[in-house]
C-alpha positions as CSV (number, residue, x, y, z in Angstrom):
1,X,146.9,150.0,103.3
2,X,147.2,153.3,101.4
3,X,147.2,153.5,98.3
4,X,147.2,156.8,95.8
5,X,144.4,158.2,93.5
6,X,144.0,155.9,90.0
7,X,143.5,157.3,86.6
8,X,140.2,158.5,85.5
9,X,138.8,160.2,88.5
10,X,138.2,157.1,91.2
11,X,139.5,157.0,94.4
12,X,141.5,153.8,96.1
13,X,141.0,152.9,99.1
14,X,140.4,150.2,101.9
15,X,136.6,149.8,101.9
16,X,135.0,149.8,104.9
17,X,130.9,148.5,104.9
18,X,128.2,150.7,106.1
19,X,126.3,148.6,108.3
20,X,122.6,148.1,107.8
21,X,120.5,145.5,109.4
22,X,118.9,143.1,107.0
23,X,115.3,142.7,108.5
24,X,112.2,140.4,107.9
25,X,108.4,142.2,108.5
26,X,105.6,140.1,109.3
27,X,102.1,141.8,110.4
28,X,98.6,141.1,110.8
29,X,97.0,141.7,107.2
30,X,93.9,144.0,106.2
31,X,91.8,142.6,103.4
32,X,91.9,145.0,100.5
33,X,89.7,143.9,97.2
34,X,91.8,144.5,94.0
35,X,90.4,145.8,91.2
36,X,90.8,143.6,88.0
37,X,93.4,145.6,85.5
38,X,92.8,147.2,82.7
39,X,95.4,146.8,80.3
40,X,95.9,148.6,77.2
41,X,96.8,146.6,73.8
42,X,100.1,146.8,74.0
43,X,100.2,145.6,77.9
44,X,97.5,142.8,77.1
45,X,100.1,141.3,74.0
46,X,103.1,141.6,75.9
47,X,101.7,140.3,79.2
48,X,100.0,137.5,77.4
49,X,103.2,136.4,76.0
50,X,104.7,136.5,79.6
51,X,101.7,134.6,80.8
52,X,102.3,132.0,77.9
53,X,106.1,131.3,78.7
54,X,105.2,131.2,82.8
55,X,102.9,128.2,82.1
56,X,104.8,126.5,79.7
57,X,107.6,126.7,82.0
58,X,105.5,125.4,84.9
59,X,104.1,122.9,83.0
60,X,107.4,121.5,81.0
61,X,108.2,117.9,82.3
62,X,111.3,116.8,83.8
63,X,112.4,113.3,85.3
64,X,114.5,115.5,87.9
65,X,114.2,114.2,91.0
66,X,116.5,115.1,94.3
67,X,119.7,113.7,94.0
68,X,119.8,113.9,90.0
69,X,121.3,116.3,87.8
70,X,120.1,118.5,85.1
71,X,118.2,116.3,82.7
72,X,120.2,115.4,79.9
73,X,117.8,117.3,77.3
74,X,117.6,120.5,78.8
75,X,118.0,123.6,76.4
76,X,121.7,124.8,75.7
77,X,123.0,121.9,79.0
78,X,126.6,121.9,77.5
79,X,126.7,126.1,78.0
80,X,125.4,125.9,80.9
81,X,127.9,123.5,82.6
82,X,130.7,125.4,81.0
83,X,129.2,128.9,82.4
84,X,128.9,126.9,85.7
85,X,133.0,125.6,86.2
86,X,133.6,129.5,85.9
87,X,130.9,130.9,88.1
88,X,131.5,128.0,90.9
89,X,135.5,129.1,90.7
90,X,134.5,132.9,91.0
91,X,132.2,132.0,94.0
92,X,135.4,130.7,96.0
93,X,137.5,133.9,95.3
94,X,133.7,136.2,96.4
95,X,133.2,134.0,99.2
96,X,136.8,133.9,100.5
97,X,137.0,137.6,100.3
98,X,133.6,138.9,101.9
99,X,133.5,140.7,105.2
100,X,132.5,138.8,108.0
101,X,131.1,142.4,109.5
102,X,130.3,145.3,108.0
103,X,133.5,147.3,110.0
104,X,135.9,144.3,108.0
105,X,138.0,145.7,105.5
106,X,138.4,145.2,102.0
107,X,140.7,146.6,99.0
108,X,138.8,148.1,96.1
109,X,138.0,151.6,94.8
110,X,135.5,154.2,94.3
111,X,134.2,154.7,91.2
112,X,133.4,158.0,89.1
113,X,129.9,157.5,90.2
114,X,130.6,157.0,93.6
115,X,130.2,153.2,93.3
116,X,132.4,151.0,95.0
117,X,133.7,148.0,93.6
118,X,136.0,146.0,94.9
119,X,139.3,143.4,93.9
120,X,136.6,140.6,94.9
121,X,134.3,142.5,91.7
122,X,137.3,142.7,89.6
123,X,138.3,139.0,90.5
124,X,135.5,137.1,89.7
125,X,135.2,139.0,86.4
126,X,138.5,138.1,85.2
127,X,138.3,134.3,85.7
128,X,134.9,133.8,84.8
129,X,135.3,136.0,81.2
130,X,139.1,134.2,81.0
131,X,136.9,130.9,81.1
132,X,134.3,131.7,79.2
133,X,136.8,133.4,76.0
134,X,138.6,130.3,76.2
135,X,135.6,127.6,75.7
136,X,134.6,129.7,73.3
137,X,137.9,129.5,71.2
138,X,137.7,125.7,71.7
139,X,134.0,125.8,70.2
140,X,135.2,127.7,67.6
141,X,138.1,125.6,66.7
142,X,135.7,122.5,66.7
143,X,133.3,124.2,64.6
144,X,136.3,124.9,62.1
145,X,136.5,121.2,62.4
146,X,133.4,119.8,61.7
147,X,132.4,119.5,65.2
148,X,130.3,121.8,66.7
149,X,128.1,121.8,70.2
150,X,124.8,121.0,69.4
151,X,123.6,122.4,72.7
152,X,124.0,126.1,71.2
153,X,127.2,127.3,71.0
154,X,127.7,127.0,67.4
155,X,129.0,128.2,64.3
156,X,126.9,131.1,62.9
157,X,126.8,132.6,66.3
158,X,128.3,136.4,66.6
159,X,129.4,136.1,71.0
160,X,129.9,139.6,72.3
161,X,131.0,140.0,76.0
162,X,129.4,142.8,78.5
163,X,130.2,142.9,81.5
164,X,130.5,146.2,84.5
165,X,134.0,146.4,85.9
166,X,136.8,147.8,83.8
167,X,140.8,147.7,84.8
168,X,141.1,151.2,83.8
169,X,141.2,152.3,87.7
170,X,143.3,148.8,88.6
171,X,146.9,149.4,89.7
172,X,149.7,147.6,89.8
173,X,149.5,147.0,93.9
174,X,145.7,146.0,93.3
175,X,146.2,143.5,90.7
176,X,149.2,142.4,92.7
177,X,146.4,141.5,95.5
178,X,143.9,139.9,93.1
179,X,146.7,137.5,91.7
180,X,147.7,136.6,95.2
181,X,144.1,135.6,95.7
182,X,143.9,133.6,92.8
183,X,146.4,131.4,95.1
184,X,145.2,131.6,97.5
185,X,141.4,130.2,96.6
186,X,143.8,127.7,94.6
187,X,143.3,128.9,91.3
188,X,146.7,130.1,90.3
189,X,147.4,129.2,86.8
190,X,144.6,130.6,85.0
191,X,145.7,134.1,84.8
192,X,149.5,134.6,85.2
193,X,150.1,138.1,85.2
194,X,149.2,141.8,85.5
195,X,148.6,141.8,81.9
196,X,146.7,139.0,81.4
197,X,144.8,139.9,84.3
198,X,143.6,143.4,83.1
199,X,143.1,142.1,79.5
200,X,140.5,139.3,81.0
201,X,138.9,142.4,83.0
202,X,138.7,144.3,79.7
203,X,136.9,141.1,77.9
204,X,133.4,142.9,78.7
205,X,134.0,146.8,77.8
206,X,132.4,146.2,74.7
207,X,130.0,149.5,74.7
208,X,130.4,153.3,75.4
209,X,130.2,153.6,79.2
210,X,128.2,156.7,79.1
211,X,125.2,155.5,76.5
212,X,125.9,151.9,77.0
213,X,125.7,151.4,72.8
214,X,128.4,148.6,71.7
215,X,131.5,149.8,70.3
216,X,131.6,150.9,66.4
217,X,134.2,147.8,66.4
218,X,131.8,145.3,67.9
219,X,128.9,146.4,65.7
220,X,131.0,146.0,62.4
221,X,132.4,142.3,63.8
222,X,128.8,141.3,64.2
223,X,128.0,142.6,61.0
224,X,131.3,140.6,59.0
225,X,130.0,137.5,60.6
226,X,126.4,137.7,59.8
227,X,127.5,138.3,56.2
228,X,129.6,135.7,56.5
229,X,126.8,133.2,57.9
230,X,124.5,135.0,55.2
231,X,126.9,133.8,52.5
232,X,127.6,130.5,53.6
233,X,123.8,130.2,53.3
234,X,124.0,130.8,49.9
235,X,126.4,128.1,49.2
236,X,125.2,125.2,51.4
237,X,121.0,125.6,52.0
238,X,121.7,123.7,55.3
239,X,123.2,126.6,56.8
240,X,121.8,129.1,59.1
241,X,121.0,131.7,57.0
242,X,121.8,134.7,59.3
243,X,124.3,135.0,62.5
244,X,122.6,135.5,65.6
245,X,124.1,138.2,67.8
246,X,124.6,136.6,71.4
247,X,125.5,138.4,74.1
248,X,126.9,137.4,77.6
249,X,126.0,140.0,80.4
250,X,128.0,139.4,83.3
251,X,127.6,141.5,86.8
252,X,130.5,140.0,88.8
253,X,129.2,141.5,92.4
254,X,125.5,142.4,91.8
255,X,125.1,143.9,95.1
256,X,128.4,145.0,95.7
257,X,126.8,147.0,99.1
258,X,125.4,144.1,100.1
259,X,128.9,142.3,99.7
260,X,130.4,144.9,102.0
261,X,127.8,144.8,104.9
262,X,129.2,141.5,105.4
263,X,128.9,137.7,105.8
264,X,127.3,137.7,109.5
265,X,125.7,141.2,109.0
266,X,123.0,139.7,106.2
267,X,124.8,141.1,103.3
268,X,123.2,139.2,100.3
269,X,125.0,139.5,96.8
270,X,124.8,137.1,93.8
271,X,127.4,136.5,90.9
272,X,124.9,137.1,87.9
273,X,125.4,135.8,84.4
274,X,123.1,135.8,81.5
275,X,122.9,134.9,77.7
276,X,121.3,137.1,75.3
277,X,120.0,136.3,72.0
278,X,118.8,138.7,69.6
279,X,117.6,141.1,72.7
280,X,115.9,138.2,74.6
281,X,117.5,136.3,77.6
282,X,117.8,133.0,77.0
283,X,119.9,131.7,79.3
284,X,120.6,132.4,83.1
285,X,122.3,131.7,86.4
286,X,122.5,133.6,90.1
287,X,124.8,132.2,92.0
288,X,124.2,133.7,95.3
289,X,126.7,132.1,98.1
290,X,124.9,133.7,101.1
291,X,120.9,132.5,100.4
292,X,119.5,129.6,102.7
293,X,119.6,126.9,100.5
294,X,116.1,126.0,102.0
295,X,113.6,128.8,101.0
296,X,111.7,128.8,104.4
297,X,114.8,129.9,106.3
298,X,114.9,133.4,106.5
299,X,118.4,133.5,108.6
300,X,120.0,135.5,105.6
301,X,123.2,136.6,108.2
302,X,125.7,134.4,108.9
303,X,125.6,132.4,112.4
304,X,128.3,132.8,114.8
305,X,128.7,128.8,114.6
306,X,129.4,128.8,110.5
307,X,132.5,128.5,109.3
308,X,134.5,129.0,106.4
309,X,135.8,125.3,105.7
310,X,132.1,124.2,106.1
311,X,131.3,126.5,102.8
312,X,133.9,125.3,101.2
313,X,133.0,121.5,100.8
314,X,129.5,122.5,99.9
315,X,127.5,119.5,100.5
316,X,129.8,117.2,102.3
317,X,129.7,119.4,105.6
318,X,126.1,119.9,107.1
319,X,126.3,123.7,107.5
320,X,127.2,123.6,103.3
321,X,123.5,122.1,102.7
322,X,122.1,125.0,104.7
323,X,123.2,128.0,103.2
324,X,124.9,129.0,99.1
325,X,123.1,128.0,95.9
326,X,122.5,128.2,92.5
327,X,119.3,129.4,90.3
328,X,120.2,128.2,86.5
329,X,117.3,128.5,84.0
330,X,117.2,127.9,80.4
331,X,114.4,129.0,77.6
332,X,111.6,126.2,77.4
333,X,114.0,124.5,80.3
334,X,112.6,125.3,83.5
335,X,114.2,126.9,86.7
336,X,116.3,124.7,88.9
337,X,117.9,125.6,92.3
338,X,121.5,124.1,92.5
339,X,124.0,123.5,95.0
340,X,126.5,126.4,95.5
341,X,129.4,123.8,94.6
342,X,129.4,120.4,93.4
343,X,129.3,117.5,95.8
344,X,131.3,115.3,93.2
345,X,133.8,118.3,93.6
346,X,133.6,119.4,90.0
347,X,132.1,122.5,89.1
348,X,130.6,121.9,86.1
349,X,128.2,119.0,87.8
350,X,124.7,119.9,88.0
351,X,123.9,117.3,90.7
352,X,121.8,117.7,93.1
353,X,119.6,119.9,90.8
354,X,116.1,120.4,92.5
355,X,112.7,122.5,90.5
356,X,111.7,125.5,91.6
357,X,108.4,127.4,91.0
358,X,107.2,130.7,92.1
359,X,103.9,130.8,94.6
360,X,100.9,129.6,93.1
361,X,98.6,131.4,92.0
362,X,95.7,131.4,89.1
363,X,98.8,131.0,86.2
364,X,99.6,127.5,87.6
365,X,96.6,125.5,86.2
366,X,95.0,125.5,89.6
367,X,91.5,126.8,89.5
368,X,93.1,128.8,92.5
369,X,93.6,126.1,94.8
370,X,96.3,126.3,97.8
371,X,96.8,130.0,96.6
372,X,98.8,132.3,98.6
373,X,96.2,135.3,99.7
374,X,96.9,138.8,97.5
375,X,96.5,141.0,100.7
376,X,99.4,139.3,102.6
377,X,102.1,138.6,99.3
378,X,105.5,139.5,100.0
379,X,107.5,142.0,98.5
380,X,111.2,141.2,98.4
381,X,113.0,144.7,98.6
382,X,116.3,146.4,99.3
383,X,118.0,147.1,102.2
384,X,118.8,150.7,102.2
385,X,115.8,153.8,101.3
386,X,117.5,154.7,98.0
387,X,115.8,151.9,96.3
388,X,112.3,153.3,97.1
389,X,113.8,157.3,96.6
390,X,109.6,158.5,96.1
391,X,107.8,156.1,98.0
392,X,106.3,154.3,95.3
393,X,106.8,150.9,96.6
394,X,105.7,152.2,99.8
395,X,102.2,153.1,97.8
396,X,101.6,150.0,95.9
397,X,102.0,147.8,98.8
398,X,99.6,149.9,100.8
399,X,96.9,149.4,97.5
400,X,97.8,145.2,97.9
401,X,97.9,145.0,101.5
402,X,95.2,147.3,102.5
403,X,97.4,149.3,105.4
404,X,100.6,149.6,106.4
405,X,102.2,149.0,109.9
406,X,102.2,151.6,113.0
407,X,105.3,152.3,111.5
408,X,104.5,153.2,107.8
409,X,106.4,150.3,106.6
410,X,105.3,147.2,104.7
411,X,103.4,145.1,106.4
412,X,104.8,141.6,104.7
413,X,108.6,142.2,103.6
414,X,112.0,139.7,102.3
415,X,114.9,142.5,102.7
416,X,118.1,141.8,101.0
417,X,120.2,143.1,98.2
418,X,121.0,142.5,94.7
419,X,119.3,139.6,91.8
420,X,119.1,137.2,95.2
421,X,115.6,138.7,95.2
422,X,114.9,137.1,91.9
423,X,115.8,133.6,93.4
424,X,113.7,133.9,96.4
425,X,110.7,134.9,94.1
426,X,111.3,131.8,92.1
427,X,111.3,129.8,94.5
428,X,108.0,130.8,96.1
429,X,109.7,133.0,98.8
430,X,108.2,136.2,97.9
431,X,105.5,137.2,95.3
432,X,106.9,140.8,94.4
433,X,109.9,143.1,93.3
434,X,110.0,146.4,92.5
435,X,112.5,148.7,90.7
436,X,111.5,152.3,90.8
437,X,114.5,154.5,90.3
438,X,114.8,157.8,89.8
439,X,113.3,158.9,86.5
440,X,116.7,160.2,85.2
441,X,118.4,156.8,86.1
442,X,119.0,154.3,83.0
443,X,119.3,150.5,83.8
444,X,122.1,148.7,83.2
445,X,121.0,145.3,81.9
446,X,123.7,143.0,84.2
447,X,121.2,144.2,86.7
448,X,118.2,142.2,85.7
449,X,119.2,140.0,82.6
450,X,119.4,136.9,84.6
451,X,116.7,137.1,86.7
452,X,114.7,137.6,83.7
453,X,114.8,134.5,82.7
454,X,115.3,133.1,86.1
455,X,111.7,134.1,87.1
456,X,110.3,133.1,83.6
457,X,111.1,129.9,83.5
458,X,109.7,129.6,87.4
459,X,106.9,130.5,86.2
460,X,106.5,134.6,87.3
461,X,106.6,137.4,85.3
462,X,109.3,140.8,84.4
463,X,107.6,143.4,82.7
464,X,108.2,147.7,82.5
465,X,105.4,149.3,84.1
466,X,103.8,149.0,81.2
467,X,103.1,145.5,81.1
468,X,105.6,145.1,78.3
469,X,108.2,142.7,77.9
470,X,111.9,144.5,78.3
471,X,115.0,144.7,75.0
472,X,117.5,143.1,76.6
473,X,119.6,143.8,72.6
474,X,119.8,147.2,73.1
475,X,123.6,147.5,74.2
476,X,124.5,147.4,78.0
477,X,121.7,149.7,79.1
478,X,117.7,149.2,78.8
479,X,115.8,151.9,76.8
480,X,115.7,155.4,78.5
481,X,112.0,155.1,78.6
482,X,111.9,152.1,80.9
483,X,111.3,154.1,83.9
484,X,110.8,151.4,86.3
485,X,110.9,147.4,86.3
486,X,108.2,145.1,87.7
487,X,108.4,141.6,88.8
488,X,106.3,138.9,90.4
489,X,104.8,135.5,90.9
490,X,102.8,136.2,87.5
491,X,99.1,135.5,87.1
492,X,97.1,138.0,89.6
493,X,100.6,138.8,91.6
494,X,101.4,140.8,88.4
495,X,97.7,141.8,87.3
496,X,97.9,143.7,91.1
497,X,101.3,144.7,91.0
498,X,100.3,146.5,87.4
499,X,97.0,147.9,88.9
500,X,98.3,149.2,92.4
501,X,101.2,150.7,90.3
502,X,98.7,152.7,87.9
503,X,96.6,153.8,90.7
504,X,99.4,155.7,92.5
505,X,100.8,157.1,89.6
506,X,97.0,158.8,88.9
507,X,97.2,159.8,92.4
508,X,100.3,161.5,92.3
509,X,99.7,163.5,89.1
510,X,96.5,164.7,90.5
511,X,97.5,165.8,93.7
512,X,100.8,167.7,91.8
């Protein structure tokens, strides 16, 4: 279908993937002897308290077992189930709507700066900010009440929405389609109309989509309530004495490119939601349709044999144990790998909630026992160049491995798109991720909020490339100066990743 140019500069039009293979490398290794790092003060304070919260994480106890659900004192549960009904019911509408192949067509636009997105991106951000807005007017209501959620969600706190996608591109003909799907993934109901459609969209354009800064507006709401909160806690000593800004970062498609490769082509993409408290992640989930739900299977494409039905009832069909999940982790809570959707067939249950840590290593209380060797760790990377534009990956993984292959790739790779990568890390799949833009590029933080605190609470470690600890509470883009973003298994996975990093920078500046 044609359709004509938006508003704003983007183009319509019926997408059509640009097919990549998703591959796996696995070489013989060559020993290479790290050196030990040598951090400066700032690195060694931020990376200890990285190191702190990776083994409190792996050593928090938790009568999960197989079978169970989230255990019934885990931090900030009743947001999390709430945050999971809406992200279950946007993984129908992504899942429906994939590609099968990368030459399968979809309606979507592209954006200003030549990103697509699509109606599936557009979609799942309308019903899962429509969800979200409306649990918290109930919460408010209670509070009003008397009876607030003593998981979190309570009076005192100032909720701010920021999410990518805006309507400003969506025409009447596109949000036509999206409403139709909404039927058709049999969740017609929740938004009835154009209008309500686009306002749900416009939920998260909270910020200045150039600088990412929130809107004057926002700022002076978040300042009203914490005066407000402020003065309560002058009248009544039991109340919180400030209002803590809390932010939920959504990225409906992270890895929209990887969405448009297609089902049986490998494309990987997660639906990525985080909660941000006073510039910290505190709360996150990935719910990534396409990962093995078994982290030794590496069959990341679609089979010609799997079907859509078989998705669909999650765990009640054998091919729905095999492939979609879940990665929800919680500050102080631990990481847990969930079931893409609910086997009781609601979709805020967390049964069948299973632990996940990253690979051991000398973090995890083990004198080093049963660790996995530095010289052949994994790095989980992208599928396309343009997420290693100077090589720099390329570099550090020769430092850590020793060599590369006869072809001048990595020797030990996981290639995929999107927060999956976060997931696989941890859940001991891979010990390594890299982001190293371009220096002029400035991160949007829906790109690596919830894997933040995913890998955290598993156990591994985020960091600049500095060593320090990221501001999540800056707006809806990191500082400028982070010029790249680190992440691993933690413990000597990170120490390496930091020194191999270092080394190649040196070696570039003197050879320039």
């Amino acid at each position: 279908m044609m359709f004509s140019p938006p508003p704003g500069g983007g183009t319509l039009f019926t997408l059509l993937a640009t097919s990549v293979a998703s591959a796996s490398r696995h070489h013989p290794s060559h020993h290479h002897q790290h050196a030990a790092a040598a951090f400066t003060t700032k690195t060694t304070t931020a990376t200890a308290t990285a190191r702190s919260r990776c083994r409190s994480s792996l050593l928090c106890s938790s009568s999960q077992s197989h079978g169970h659900g989230l255990p019934k004192d885990y931090p900030n549960l009743n947001l999390i189930t709430d945050s999971l009904s809406a992200i279950r019911k946007a993984a129908k509408i992504t899942t429906y709507l994939q590609p099968t192949t990368s030459t399968s067509a979809i309606s979507g636009i592209t954006k200003t700066d030549t990103s697509p997105v699509t109606i599936g991106d557009f979609a799942a951000q309308a019903i899962i900010l429509h969800l979200l807005a409306d649990i918290d007017k109930d919460k408010e209501s209670q509070s009003e009440l008397g009876d607030g959620d003593s998981n979190g969600d309570s009076n005192g706190h100032s909720n701010v929405f920021v999410a990518e996608e805006s309507s400003k591109n969506l025409n009447q003909e596109l949000s036509m389609e999206i409403l139709k799907v909404f039927e058709q993934v049999g969740l017609q109901g929740f938004i009835a109309n154009e209008e309500e459609l686009k306002k749900s969209i416009d939920l998260g354009q909270t910020y200045h989509a150039s600088s990412g800064e929130l809107l004057d507006s926002v700022q002076k709401k978040v300042q009203m309530q914490s005066d407000s909160a402020s003065a309560s806690a002058n009248f009544n000593a039991s109340s919180s004495s400030s209002s803590k800004l809390r932010v939920w970062c959504l990225d409906p498609i992270d890895g929209t490119r990887g969405f448009l490769r297609g089902k049986r082509d490998g494309g990987q993409y997660c639906i990525a939601l985080a909660l941000i408290e006073d510039g910290e992640p505190i709360m996150g989930i990935l719910a990534c349709p396409n990962l093995p739900a078994d982290k030794n299977d590496e069959n990341y494409a679609w089979g010609e044999d799997e079907g859509e039905d078989e998705h669909e009832h999650g765990l009640d069909g054998e091919m729905g144990k095999k492939r979609g999940c879940i990665f929800v982790a919680s500050r102080g809570g631990g990481c847990f790998q969930l079931p893409l959707y609910a086997p009781s067939g609601d979709d805020s249950d967390t049964m069948g909630a299973e632990r996940v840590n990253v690979t051991k290593n000398n973090n995890n209380n083990n004198n080093g026992e049963g660790q996995f060797p530095l010289e052949e760790a994994r790095f989980c990377i992208g599928v396309e160049k343009y997420g290693d534009p100077e090589g720099k990956v390329t570099a550090i993984a020769k430092k850590i491995h020793g060599r590369l292959d006869d072809d001048g790739e990595i020797l030990f790779t996981r290639r995929m798109d999107s927060q999956v990568k976060y997931g696989v890390v941890a859940r001991g799949g891979s010990e390594f991720i890299t982001r190293l833009p371009k220096k002029e590029y400035h991160e949007w933080i829906w790109d690596h909020a919830a894997g933040r605190i995913v890998i955290e609470e598993a156990g591994g470690m985020q960091t600049d490339t500095e060593g320090a600890l990221i501001d999540y509470g800056l707006g809806a883009k990191m500082d400028k100066d982070v010029d790249g973003i680190l992440i691993s298994a933690g413990g000597i996975f990170h120490e390496a990743l930091l020194d191999a990093y270092r080394e190649q920078e040196e070696e570039r500046s003197s050879s320039s």
